[in-house]
C-alpha positions as CSV (number, residue, x, y, z in Angstrom):
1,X,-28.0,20.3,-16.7
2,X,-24.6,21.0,-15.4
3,X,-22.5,24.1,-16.3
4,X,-18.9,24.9,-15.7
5,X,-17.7,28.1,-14.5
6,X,-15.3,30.6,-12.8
7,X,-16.1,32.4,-9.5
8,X,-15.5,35.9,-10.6
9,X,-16.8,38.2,-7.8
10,X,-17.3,37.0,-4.0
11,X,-18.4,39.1,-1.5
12,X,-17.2,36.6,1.6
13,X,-18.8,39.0,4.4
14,X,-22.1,38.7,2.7
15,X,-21.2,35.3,2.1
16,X,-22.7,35.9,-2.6
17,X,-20.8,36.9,-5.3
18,X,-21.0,35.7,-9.3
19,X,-20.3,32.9,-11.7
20,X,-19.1,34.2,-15.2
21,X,-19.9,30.8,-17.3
22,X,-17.2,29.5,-19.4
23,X,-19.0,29.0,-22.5
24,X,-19.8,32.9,-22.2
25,X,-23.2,34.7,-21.0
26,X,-24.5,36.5,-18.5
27,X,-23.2,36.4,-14.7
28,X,-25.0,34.2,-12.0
29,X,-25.9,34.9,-8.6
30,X,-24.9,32.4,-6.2
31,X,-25.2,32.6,-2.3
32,X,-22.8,30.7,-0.1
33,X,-25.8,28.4,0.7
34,X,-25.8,26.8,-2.4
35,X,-22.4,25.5,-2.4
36,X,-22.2,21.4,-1.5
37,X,-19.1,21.7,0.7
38,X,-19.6,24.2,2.9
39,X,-16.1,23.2,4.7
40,X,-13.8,24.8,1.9
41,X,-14.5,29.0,1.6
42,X,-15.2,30.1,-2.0
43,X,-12.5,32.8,-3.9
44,X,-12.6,34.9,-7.1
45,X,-10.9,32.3,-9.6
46,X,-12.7,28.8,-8.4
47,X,-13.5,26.9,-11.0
48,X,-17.1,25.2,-10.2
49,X,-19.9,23.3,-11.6
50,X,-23.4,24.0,-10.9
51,X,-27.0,24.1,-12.1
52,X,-29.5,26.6,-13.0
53,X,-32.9,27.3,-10.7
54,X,-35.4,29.8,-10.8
55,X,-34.4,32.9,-8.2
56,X,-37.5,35.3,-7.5
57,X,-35.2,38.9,-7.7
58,X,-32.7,37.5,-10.3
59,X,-34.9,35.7,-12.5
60,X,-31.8,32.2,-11.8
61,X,-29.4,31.7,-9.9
62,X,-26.7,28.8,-9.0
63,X,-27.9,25.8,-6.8
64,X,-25.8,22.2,-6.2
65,X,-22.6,24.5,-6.4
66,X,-19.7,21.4,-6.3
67,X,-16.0,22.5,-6.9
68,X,-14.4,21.0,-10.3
69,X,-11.7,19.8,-8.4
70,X,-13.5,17.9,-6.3
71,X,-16.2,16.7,-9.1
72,X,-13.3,15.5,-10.7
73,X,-11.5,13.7,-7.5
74,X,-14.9,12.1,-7.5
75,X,-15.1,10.5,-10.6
76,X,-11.8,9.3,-10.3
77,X,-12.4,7.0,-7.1
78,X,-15.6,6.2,-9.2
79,X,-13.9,5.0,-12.0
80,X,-11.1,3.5,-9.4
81,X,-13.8,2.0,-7.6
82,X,-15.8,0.5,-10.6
83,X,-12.0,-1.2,-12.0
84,X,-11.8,-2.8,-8.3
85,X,-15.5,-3.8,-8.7
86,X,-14.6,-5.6,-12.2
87,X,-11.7,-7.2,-10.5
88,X,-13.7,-9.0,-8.1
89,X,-16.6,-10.1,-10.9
90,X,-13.5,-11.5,-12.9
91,X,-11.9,-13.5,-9.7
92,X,-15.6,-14.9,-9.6
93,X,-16.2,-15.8,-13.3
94,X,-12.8,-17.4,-13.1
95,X,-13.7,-19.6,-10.4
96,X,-17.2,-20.2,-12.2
97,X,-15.2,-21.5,-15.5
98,X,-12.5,-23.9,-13.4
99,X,-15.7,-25.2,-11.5
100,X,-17.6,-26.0,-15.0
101,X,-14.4,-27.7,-16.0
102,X,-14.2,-30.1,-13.6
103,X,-11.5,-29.1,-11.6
104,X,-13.4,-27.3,-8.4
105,X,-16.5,-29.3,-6.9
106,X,-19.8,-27.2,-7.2
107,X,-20.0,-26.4,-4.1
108,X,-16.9,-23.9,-3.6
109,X,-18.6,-21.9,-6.1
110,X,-21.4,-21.6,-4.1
111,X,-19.7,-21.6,-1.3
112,X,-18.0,-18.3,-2.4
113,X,-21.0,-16.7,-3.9
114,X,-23.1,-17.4,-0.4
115,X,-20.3,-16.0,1.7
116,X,-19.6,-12.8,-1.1
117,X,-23.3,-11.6,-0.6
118,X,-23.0,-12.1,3.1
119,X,-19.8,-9.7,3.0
120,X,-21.4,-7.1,1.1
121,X,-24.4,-6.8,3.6
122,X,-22.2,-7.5,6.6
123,X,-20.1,-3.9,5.1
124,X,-23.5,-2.5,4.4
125,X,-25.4,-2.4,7.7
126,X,-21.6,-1.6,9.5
127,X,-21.6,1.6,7.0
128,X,-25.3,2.2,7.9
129,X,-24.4,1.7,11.7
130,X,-21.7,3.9,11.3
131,X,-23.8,6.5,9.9
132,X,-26.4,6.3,12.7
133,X,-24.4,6.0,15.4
134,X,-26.1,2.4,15.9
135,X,-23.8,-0.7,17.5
136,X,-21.0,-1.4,14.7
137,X,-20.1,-4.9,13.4
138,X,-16.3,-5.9,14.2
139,X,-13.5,-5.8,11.9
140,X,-12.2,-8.9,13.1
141,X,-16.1,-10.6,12.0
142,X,-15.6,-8.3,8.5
143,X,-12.4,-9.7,8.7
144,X,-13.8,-13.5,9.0
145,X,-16.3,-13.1,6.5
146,X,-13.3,-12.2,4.0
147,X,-10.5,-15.1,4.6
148,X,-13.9,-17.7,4.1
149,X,-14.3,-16.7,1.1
150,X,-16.5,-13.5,0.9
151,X,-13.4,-11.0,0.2
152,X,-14.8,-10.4,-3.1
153,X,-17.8,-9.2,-1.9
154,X,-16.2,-7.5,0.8
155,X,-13.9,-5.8,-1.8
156,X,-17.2,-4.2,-3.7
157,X,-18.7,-3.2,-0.9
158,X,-15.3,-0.7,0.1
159,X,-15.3,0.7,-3.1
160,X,-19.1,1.1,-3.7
161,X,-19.9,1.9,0.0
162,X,-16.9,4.2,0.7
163,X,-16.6,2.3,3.7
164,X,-13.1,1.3,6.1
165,X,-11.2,2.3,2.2
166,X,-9.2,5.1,3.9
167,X,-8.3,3.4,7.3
168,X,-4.9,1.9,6.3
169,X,-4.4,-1.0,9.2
170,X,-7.9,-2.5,7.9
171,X,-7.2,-2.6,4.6
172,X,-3.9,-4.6,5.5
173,X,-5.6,-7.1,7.3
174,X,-8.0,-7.2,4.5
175,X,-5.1,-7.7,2.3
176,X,-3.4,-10.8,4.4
177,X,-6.5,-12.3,4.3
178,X,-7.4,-12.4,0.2
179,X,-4.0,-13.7,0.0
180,X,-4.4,-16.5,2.4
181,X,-7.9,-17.5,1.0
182,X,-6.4,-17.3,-2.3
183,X,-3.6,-19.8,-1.1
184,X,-5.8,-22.1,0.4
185,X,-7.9,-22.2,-2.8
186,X,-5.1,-22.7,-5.6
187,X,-3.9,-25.8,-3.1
188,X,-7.4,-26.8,-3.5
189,X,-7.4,-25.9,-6.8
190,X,-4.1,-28.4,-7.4
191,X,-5.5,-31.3,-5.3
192,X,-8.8,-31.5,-7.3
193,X,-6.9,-30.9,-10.9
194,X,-4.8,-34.5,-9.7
195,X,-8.0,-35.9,-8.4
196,X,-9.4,-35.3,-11.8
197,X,-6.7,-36.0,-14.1
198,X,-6.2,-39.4,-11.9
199,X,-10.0,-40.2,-12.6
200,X,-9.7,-39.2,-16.7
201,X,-6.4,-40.4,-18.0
């Protein structure tokens, strides 16, 4: 379970100090270890969240120390990042409803599912890559993937990968080309709906 609670005491040459939990009890040990990001340095006053293990001198102690502020940060690009992810399922339902309608042949639903999944693994192994230090895949090909038709994949795998979200000249390429896939299907979109009313009424 996770408890929330102020740093009260740190000892920063010995690198411990104490949590005083803020529902009230006893003090916990908590050694400079234990703490997630070890880039930030701990103060008296922190508010963190942490969990409780077994400590052989102190009976417990704090382990998977995370500052609030960053928990918190955290579930905000979570919750950001599941909106986005809804945005893109709704883009695709859409386009599944005007295709049973009529007014979109089958195939460019298909088409856009086949290229979606092929996105999101194209962002997946450049994320892995990445993280290895392996050969990366190009923008421009992510890039490619996205005006065909894939952008919607390409958009859940940023937000669920964490990946090429914070580099700003991707993300306005990435931007030009949802806009011009987007144009190219409503003209589609308007060709077929006179194709269609042409071959009803």
């Amino acid at each position: 379970m996770r408890i929330q609670g102020t740093l009260t005491d740190w000892k920063e040459r010995q690198g411990f100090g104490f949590i005083t939990p803020d529902g009230g009890g006893e003090r916990v040990f908590v050694h400079q270890s234990a703490f997630l990001n070890r880039k930030r340095q701990p103060g008296v006053g922190t508010q963190l969240i942490y969990e409780l293990v077994p400590h052989k001198n102190r009976g417990v102690c704090a382990s998977k120390v995370a500052y609030a502020m960053d928990a918190a940060a955290t579930r905000s690009a979570g919750r950001r990042a599941s909106s986005t992810s809804w945005l893109a399922l709704a883009f695709l339902a859409l386009l599944a409803a005007v295709t049973f309608k009529g007014y979109l042949p089958a195939g460019v639903l298909a088409f856009y599912l086949v290229e979606s999944v092929i996105s999101y693994f194209a962002y997946a192994m450049d994320k892995s890559s990445a993280q290895g230090g392996r050969w990366r895949i190009a923008e421009n090909t992510l890039h490619l993937f996205d005006l065909m038709g894939g952008w919607p994949g390409g958009l859940i795998a940023q937000k669920r990968l964490r990946h090429k979200t914070s580099k700003e000249s991707f993300q306005n390429l990435f931007r030009v080309t949802v806009a011009v896939n987007c144009a190219a299907l409503a003209w589609l979109f308007t060709a077929s709906g006179k194709t269609f009313l042409l071959e009803h009424f």
